[in-house]
C-alpha positions as CSV (number, residue, x, y, z in Angstrom):
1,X,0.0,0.0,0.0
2,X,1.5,3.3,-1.0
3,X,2.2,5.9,1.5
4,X,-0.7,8.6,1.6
5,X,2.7,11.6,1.3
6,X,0.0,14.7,1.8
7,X,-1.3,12.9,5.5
8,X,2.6,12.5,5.7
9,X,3.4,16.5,5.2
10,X,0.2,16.8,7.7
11,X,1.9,15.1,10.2
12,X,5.4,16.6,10.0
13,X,3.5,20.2,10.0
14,X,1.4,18.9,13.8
15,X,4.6,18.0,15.2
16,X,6.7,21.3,14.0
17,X,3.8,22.7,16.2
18,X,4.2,20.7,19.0
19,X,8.1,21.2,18.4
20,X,8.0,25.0,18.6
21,X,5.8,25.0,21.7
22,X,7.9,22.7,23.8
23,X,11.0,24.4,22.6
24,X,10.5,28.3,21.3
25,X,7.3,29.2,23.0
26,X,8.7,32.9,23.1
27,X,9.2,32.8,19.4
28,X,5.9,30.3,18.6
29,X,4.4,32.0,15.6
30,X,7.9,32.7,13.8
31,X,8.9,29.1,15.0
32,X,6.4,27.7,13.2
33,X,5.9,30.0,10.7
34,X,9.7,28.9,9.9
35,X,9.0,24.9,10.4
36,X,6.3,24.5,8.0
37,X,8.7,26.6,5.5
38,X,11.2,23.9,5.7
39,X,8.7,20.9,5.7
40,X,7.0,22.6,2.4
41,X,10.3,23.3,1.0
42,X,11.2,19.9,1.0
43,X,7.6,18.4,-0.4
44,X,9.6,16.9,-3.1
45,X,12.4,15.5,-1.8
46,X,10.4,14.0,1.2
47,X,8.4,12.2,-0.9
48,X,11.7,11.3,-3.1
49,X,13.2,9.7,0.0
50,X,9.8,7.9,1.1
51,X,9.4,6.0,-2.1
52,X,13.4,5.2,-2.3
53,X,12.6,4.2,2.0
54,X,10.4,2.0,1.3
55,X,11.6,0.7,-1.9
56,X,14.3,-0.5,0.1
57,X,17.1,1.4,-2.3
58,X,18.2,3.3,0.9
59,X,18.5,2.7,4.6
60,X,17.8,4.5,7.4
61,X,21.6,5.5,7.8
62,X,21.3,6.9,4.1
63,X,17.8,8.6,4.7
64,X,19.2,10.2,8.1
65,X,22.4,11.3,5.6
66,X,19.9,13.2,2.9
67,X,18.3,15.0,5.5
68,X,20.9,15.9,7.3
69,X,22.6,17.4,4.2
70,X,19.5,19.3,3.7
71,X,19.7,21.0,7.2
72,X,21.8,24.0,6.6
73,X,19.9,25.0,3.6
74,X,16.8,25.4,5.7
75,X,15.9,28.7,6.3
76,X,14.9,30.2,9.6
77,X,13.9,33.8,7.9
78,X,11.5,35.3,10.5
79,X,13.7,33.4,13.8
80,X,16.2,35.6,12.5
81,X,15.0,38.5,12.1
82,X,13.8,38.6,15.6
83,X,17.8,37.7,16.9
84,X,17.4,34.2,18.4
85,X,20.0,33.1,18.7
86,X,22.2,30.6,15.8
87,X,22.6,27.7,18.3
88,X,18.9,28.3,18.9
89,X,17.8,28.3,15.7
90,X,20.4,25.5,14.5
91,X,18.9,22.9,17.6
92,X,15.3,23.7,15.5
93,X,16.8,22.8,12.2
94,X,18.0,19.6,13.8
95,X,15.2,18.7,15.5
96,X,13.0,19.6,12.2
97,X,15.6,17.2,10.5
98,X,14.9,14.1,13.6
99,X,11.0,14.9,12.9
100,X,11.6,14.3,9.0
101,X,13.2,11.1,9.8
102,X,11.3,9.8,12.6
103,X,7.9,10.5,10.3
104,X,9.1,8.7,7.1
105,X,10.7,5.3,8.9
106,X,7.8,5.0,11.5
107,X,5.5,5.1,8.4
108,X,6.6,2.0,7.4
C-alpha cells in the first residue's frame, strides 16, 4: 500500500507545532511560521526519500544522511529577524531534521 505523502506533510506540520511550543514558546508564531517553510520546502524531496525508503534502495543511515545534508539550507527567515540566537535556531533545524526522519521510517 502506497504511503498517503500529503497525510505525511500533515503530520510533520502537527509535530513542527508541538516542536516549537515545547521548545520556542517565546518565538511560537515565527517558529512555526519557519517549520512548515522547511517541511513545504522539502515536499519533493520528502516524498523522493519515502518511495526510495520503502523501496528499500536506501536505509535509514542513508535517509538520516539526505536529511541531514538538507539541514543548513533550511531557512529560519523570520527566527532571525527577531535575533534568536544561531545555536537556537540550528537545535530547530536539527530537531526539524529528527521529525523528518522519525515520520518517514515510522510510516513504514
Amino acid at each position: 500500500m502506497p504511503i498517503d505523502i500529503p497525510a505525511l506533510l500533515n503530520s510533520l506540520k502537527n509535530s513542527v507545532v508541538d516542536l516549537a511550543k515545547k521548545n520556542l514558546s517565546d518565538h511560537l508564531n515565527d517558529a512555526i511560521q519557519d517549520g512548515h517553510a522547511i517541511i513545504n520546502g522539502l515536499e519533493g524531496k520528502i516524498q523522493e526519500w519515502t518511495q526510495l525508503y520503502e523501496a528499500g534502495d536506501i536505509d535509514e543511515g542513508n535517509l538520516k544522511s539526505l536529511i541531514l545534508g538538507e539541514k543548513d539550507l533550511m531557512k529560519m527567515e523570520l527566527l532571525k529577524q527577531e535575533g534568536l540566537a544561531l545555536i537556537r535556531i540550528d537545535k530547530f533545524r536539527i530537531d526539524v531534521c529528527n521529525l523528518v526522519l522519525d515520520a518517514v521510517t515510522s510510516v513504514l
